[in-house]
MILUMLUM-480346 format. One line per 2 residues: number of its first residue (from 0); their letters; for each residue y, z negated, x negated of C-alpha. Coordinates in steps of 0.05 Angstrom, whole numbers. Example, Ala and Ser with C-alpha at 12.3 -4.5 7.8 and 13.67 -1.06 7.14 Angstrom:
// MILUMLUM-480346
0) as) -90/-156/-246; -21/-143/-273
***
This chain:
// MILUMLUM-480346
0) xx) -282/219/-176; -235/233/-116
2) xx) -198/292/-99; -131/272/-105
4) xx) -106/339/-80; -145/332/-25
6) xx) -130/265/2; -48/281/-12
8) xx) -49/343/29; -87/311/79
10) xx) -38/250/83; 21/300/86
12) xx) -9/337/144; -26/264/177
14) xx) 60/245/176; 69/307/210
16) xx) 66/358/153; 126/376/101
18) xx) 182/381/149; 175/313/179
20) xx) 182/283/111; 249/250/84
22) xx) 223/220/27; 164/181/-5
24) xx) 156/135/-64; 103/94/-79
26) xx) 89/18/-107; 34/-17/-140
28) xx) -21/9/-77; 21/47/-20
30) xx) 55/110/-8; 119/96/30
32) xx) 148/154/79; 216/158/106
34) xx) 198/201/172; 236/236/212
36) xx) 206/232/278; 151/185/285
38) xx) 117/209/346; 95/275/297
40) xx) 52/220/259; -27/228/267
42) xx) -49/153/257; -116/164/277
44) xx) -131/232/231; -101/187/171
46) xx) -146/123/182; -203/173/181
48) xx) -183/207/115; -226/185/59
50) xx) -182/151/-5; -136/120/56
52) xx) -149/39/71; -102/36/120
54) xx) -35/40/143; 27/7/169
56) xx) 104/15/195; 156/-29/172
58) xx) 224/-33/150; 239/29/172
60) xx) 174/67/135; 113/97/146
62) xx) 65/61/97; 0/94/79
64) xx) -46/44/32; -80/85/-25
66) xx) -100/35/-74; -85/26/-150
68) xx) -92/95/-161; -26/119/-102
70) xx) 6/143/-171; -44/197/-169
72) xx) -33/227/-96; 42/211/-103
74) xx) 40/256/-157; 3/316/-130
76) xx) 51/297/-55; 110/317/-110
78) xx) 72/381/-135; 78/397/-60
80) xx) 146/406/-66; 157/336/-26
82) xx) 214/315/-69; 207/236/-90
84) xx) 280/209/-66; 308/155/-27
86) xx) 347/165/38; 419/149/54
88) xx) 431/72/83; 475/112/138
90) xx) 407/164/152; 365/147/209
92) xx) 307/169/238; 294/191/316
94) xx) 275/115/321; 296/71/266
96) xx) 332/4/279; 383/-13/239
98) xx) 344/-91/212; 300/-41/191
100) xx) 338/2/156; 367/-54/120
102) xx) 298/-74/99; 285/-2/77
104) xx) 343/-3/37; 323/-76/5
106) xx) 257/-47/-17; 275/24/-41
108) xx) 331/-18/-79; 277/-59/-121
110) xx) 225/-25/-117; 237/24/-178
112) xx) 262/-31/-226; 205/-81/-211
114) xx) 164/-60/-266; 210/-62/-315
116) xx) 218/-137/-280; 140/-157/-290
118) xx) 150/-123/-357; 208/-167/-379
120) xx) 169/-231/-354; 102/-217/-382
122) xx) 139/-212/-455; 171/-276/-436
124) xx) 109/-315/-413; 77/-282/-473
126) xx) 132/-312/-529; 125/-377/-492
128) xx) 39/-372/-509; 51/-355/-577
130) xx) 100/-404/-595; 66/-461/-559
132) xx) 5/-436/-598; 56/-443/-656
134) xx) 43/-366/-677; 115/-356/-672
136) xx) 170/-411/-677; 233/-396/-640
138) xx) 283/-389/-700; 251/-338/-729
140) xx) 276/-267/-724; 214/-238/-693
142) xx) 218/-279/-631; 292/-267/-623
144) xx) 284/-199/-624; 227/-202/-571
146) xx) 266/-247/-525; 332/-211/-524
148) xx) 293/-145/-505; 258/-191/-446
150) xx) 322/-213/-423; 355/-152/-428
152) xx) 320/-137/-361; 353/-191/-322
154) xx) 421/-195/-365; 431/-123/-348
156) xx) 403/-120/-280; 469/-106/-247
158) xx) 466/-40/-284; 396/-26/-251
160) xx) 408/-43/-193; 473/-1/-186
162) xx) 438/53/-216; 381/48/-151
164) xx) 442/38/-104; 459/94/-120
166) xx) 399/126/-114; 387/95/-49
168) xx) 461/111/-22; 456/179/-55
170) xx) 518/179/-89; 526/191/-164
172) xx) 486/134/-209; 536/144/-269
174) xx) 591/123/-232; 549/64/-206
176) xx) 527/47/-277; 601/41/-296
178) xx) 614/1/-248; 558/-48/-259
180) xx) 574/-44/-330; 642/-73/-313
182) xx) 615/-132/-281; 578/-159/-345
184) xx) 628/-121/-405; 645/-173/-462
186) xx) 719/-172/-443; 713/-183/-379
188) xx) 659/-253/-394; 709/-277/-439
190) xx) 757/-270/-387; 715/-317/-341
192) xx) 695/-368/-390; 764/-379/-417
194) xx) 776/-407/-353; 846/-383/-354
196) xx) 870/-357/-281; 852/-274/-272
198) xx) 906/-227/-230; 898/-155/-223
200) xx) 966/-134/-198; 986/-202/-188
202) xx) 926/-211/-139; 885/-271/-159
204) xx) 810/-240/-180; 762/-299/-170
206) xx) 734/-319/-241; 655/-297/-220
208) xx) 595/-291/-281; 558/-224/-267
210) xx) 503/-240/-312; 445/-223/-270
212) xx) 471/-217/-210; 427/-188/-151
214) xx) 476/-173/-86; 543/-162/-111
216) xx) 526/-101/-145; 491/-77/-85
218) xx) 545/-81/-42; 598/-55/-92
220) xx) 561/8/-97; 555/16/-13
222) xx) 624/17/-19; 633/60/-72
224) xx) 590/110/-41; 635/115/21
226) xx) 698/116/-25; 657/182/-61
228) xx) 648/206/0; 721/206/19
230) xx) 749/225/-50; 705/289/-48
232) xx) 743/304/23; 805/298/-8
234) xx) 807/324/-78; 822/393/-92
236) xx) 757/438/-121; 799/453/-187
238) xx) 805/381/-203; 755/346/-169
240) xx) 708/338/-234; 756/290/-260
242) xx) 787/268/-199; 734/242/-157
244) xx) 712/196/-213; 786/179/-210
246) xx) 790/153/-154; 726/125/-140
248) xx) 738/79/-202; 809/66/-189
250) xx) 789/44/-114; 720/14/-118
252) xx) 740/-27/-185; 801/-66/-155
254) xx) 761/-86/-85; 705/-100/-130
256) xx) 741/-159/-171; 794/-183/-117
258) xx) 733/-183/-51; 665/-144/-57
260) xx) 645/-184/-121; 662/-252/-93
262) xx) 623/-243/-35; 563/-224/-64
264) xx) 568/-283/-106; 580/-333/-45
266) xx) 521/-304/-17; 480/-332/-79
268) xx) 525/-401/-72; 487/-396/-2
270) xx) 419/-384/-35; 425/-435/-85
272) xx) 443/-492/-38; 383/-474/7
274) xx) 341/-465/-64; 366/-545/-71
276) xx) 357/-573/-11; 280/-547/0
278) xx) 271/-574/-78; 302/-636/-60
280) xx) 273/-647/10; 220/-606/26
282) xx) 190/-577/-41; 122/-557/-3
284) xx) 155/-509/50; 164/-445/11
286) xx) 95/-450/-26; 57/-470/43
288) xx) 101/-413/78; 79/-354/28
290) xx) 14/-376/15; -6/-377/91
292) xx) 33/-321/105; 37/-270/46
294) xx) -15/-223/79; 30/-207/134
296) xx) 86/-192/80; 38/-149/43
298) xx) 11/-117/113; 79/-100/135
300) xx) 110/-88/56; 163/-146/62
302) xx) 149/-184/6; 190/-132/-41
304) xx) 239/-150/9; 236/-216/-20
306) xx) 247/-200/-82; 328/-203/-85
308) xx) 323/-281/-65; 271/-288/-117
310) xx) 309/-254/-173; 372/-298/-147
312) xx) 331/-365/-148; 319/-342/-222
314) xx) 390/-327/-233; 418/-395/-202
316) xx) 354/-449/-222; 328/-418/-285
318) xx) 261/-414/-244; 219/-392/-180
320) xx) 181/-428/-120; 202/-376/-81
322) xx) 140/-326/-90; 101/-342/-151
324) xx) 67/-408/-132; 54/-383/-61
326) xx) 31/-313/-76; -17/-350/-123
328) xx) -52/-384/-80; -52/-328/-22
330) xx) -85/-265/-74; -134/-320/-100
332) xx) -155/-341/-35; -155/-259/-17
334) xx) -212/-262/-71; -250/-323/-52
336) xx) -259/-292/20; -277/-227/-5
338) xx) -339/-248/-59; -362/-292/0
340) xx) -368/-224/40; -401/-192/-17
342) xx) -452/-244/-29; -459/-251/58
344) xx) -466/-176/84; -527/-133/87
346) xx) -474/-82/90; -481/-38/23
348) xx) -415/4/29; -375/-61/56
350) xx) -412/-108/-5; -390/-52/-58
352) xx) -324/-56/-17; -316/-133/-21
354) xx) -326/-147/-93; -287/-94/-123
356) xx) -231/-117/-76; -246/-185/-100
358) xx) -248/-169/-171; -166/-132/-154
360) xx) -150/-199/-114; -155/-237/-184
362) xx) -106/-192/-205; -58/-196/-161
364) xx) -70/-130/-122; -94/-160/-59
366) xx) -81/-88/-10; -163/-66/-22
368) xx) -182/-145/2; -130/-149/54
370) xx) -142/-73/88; -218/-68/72
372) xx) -241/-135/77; -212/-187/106
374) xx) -167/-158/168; -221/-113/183
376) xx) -273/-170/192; -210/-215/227
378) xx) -244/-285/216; -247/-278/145
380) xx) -166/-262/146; -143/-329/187
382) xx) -196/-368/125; -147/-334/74
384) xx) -82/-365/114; -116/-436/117
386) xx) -136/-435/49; -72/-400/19
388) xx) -37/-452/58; -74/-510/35
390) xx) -69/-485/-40; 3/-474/-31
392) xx) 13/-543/-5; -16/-570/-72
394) xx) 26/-520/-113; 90/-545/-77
396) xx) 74/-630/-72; 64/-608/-157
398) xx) 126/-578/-162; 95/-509/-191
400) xx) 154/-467/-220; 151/-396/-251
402) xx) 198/-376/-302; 191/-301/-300
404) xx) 179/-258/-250; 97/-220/-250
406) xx) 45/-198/-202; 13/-268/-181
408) xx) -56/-261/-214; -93/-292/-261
410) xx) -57/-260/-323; 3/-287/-290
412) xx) -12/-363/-321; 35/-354/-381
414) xx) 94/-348/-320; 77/-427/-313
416) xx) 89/-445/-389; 151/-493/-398
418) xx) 151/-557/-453; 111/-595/-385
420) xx) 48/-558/-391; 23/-596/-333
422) xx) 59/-533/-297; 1/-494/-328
424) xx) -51/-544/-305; -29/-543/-241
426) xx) -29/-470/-235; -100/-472/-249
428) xx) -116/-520/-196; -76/-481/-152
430) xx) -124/-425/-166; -184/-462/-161
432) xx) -175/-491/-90; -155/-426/-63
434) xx) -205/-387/-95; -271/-453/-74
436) xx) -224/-461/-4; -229/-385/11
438) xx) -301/-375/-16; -340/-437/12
440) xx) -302/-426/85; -323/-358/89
442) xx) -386/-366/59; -411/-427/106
444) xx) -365/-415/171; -362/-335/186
446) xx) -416/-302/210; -408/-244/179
448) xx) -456/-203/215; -418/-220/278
450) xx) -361/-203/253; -381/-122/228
452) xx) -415/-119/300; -344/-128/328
454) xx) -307/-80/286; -364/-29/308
456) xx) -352/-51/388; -286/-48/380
458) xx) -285/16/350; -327/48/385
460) xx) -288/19/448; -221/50/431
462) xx) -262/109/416; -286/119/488
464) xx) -218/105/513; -180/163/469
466) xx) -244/210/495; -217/185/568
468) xx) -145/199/546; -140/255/501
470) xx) -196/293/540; -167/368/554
472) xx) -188/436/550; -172/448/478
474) xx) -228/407/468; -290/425/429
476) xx) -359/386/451; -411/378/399
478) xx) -471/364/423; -534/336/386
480) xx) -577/387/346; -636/338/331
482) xx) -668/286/375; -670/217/348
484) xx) -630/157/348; -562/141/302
486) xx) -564/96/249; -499/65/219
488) xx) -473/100/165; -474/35/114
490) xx) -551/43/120; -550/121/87
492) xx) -580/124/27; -527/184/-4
494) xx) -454/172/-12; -427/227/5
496) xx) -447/222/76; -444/147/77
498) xx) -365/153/57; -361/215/103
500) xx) -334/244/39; -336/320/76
502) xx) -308/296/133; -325/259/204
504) xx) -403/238/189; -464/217/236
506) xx) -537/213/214; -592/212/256
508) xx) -666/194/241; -698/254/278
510) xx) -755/243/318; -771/318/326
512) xx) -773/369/282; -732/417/318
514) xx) -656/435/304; -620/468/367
516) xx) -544/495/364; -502/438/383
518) xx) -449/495/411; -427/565/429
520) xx) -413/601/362; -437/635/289
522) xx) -488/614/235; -433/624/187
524) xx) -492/594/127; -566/587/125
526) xx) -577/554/55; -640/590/19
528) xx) -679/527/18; -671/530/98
530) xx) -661/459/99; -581/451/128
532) xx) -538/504/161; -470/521/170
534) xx) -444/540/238; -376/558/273
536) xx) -345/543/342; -303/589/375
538) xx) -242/545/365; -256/528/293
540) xx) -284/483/290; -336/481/235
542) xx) -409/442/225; -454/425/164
544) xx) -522/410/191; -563/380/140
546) xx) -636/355/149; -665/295/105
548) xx) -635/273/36; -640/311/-29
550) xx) -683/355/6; -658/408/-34
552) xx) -704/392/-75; -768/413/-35
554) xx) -749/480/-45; -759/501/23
556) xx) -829/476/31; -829/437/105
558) xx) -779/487/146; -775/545/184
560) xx) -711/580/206; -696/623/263
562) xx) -632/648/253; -583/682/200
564) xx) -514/686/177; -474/726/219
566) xx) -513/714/276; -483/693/350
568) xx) -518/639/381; -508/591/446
570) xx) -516/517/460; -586/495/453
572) xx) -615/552/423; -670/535/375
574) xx) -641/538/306; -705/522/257
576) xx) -760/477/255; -788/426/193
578) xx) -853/387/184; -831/312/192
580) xx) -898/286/162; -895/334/101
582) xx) -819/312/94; -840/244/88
584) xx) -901/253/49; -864/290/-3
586) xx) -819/217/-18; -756/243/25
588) xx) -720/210/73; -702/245/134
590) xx) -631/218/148; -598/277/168
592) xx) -530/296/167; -481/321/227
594) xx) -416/332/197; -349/365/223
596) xx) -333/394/143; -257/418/173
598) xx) -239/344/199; -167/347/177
600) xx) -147/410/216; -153/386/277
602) xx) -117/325/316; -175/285/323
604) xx) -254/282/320; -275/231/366
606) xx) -354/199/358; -397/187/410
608) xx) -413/114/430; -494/130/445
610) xx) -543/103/384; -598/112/414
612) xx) -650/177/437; -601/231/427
614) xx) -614/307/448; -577/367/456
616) xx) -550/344/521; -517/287/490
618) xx) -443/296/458; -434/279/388
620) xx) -368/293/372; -311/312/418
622) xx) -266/362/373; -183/350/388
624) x) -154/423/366
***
């Protein structure tokens, strides 16, 4: 089970500790920062913390990739006293730019009310399954009941979205709900299908229907929240409790009807002429666009920027191309790529890796496939474009429409149900080619052991180069307290080291049975069974040496120690000795262990590139205080 605790304080420390921290939310597999200074950010300490896949900077945040289970450290970030809010549109960071600050606001906008979205359209696709299995016929009062609660969530989505204005504008969400209210209130509707001409102090107020709109209420709440701002300034302390609501309505309401409104509608006019013309002309663009492309949204978090024109395309068409169909065919392909890389590698942490993040892609939760699999092996990633592409291509030549909104997996297929259940048929298809596309490319066409021999290169590449760079004399050396040669870490037969679970990991297969100190320090532990000890630097630094696996178990029988806790002891001093022959005799491998156990105090522990016949001359680690 993981330490949730663990992995949120060290992701806190990683983004520069508490007081770098504006806010964080999460969504479905990310924690997403709103920074204050970036340079503060440790990227290399947080790619190295175990329970983190990887991480990314977009849109004006700092993006740290969890998994399904980010609730879980978001929550324990909170008991931290890290506050989960959203920053001001008009709040910057030391380097934000201000398209990405728009994008920041456009995803901490949606983000909170896109469950409740998925929610709504999953009880939708589900009414549509039950009464096409003729469960449930339309008429009758169950289904009514179930649909008007599942479009409750777009009817009312002015509200919601006014409310998170708010949030994200930080001014007050009841006065935003009033005035999203007011947008879709029963009067006001009537007003607007009568048809009759509307004046509001004999200025003409364009006759706009609310229902569902995405921007205008947006933009009627940035205003709003400057007018608050202003009417705070102004109004008197004994009176400003009824005041400022005063004038904030009296103000915002007006410009809302006469201008703010109306614009945010033209702006879905826009939409839904571009919506028309790539239906009309060019149906295959979107769906060929997001399914080739819709791992760089993901990487980068702009596809919940996307969402707005989505939710519009629903408002204006009754239905999506936008993201369903494409998205489809991109996570499926995410999990045809990743099964072929299970079923390919020799690799047991990266197969383990690859089919769980296969089994997610199905799903729709494609971050695991995308961070663990696919971009790290690179080939694999470009198959996932081609074959996303050429399953999106299908899915738009078909016409493939959604008609709610839901994570595009393979529970999604009620989203396709319409009277033409050919839309179904062709969702299935989709899936299909993406999923024998993805698999059979991978499978046949990557060499997959290439592929992991060029993450290690390049790893251990940029590796060298940070020891060339970040070399100074805070620096601790650790040098090699066995002889013996390295062997990769996927080839460890325990978990815990395999995962570097306590922190930066290498095993070596000794050659020698003879354990010198790898530095200057203390023998802080020497465990009874003499087989690993615990030693101190005089910077901190702190060491777990452990000899074989589960050689607990022996009880002792095989070693010899030379030293005890509390004592002072120098580089290359001989620690201890064990039998290698009775080690092995006795059934026990003799990986053992070399681990840094305080990893996430310290800047950076860098490994060393040498596999080969290590001794205590050679550096392990190179310890960044």
């Amino acid at each position: 089970m993981k330490d949730y605790k663990k992995i949120a304080k060290d992701v806190v420390s990683g983004v520069g500790g508490q007081e770098n921290i504006l806010s964080v939310t999460n969504c479905m597999t990310r924690l997403r920062f709103k920074l204050k200074n970036m340079d503060h950010v440790d990227e290399d300490k947080l790619k190295a913390t175990p329970g983190v896949q990887g991480i990314a900077e977009k849109g004006g945040q700092f993006q740290v990739i969890i998994g399904t289970d980010v609730s879980e450290v978001t929550e324990e970030i909170n008991k931290m006293g890290v506050v989960e809010t959203s920053g001001d549109l008009s709040e910057k960071t030391s380097d934000e730019k201000w398209y990405n600050r728009i994008l920041g606001a456009i995803t901490d906008i949606f983000q909170p009310i896109i469950p409740a979205i998925c929610g709504a359209g999953m009880l939708k696709a589900f009414l549509a399954l039950v009464v096409f299995l003729k469960l449930l016929t339309a008429d009758s009062s169950t289904y009514q009941l179930l649909n008007l609660l599942a479009d409750s969530a777009f009817y009312f989505l002015p509200i919601m979205l006014a409310i998170t204005s708010a949030q994200r504008f930080k001014s007050n969400q009841f006065y935003a709900a009033v005035l999203g209210a007011m947008l879709i209130h029963p009067n006001f509707t009537a007003m607007v299908a009568s048809e009759n001409p509307i004046t509001f102090l004999s200025i003409p107020v364009k006759a706009v229907s609310y229902g569902s709109a995405v921007v205008p209420p947006i933009l009627i709440v940035l205003v709003m929240s400057y007018v608050e701002k202003y009417a705070k300034k102004i109004a008197p302390d004994a009176v400003k409790v009824f005041l400022v609501p005063l004038l904030v309505f009296l103000v915002t309401a007006p410009l809302a009807w006469i201008a703010v409104g109306p614009l945010g509608a033209m702006v879905g006019d826009i939409l839904l002429v571009v919506f028309e013309f790539f239906n009309d002309q060019a149906r295959w663009v979107l769906p060929v666009l997001m399914g080739a492309l819709t791992p760089f949204f993901v990487m980068t978090g702009m596809h919940y920027s996307l969402m707005p024109v989505q939710l519009a395309q629903y408002a204006t068409l009754g239905y999506g191309t936008l993201l369903g169909p494409g998205m489809l065919a991109s996570n499926m392909a995410q999990a045809g790529a990743s099964f072929a890389v299970g079923l390919k590698t020799k690799d047991k942490v990266m197969k383990t890796t690859a089919f769980s993040a296969a089994t997610t892609a199905l799903f729709g939760i494609t971050e695991p496939a995308l961070y663990g699999v696919t971009m790290k092996l690179k080939k694999p990633l470009w198959v996932v474009v081609l074959s996303g592409g050429v399953a999106g291509l299908f899915a738009g030549l078909t016409n493939m429409r959604t008609y709610a909104s839901a994570t595009a997996g393979i529970l999604a297929l009620p989203v396709y149900i319409t009277d033409d259940m050919s839309n179904v048929v062709n969702a299935v298809i989709c899936i299909v080619i993406a999923l024998v596309v993805s698999f059979v490319c991978t499978f046949f066409f990557v060499n997959i052991e290439v592929e992991e021999e060029n993450v290690v290169q390049k790893n251990t590449g940029e590796e060298s180069a940070s020891v060339r760079s970040l070399m100074n004399e805070n620096a601790t050396q650790v040098y090699s307290p066995l002889k013996g040669d390295q062997i990769p870490l996927s080839e460890v037969p325990d978990n815990v080291f395999a995962n570097e679970i306590m922190g930066r990991t290498i095993v070596i297969e000794p050659q020698i049975g003879e354990i010198y100190a790898p530095f200057d320090g203390e023998i802080v532990t020497v465990f009874p069974t003499h087989h690993a000890f615990g030693l101190r630097d005089d910077k901190g630094a702190e060491l777990l040496i452990h000899i074989g696996i589960d050689t607990v178990e022996l009880d002792g029988k095989g070693f010899e120690v030379n030293v005890h806790a509390g004592d002072k002891v120098e580089k290359g001093e001989l620690l201890g000795h064990f039998d290698i022959n009775s080690i092995k005799q006795s059934g026990y491998s003799l990986s053992s262990a070399i681990v840094i156990t305080n990893t996430d105090q310290f800047t950076d522990v860098i490994n060393t590139n040498k596999k080969d016949n290590l001794s205590n001359d050679e550096v392990l680690f190179t310890v960044f205080n």
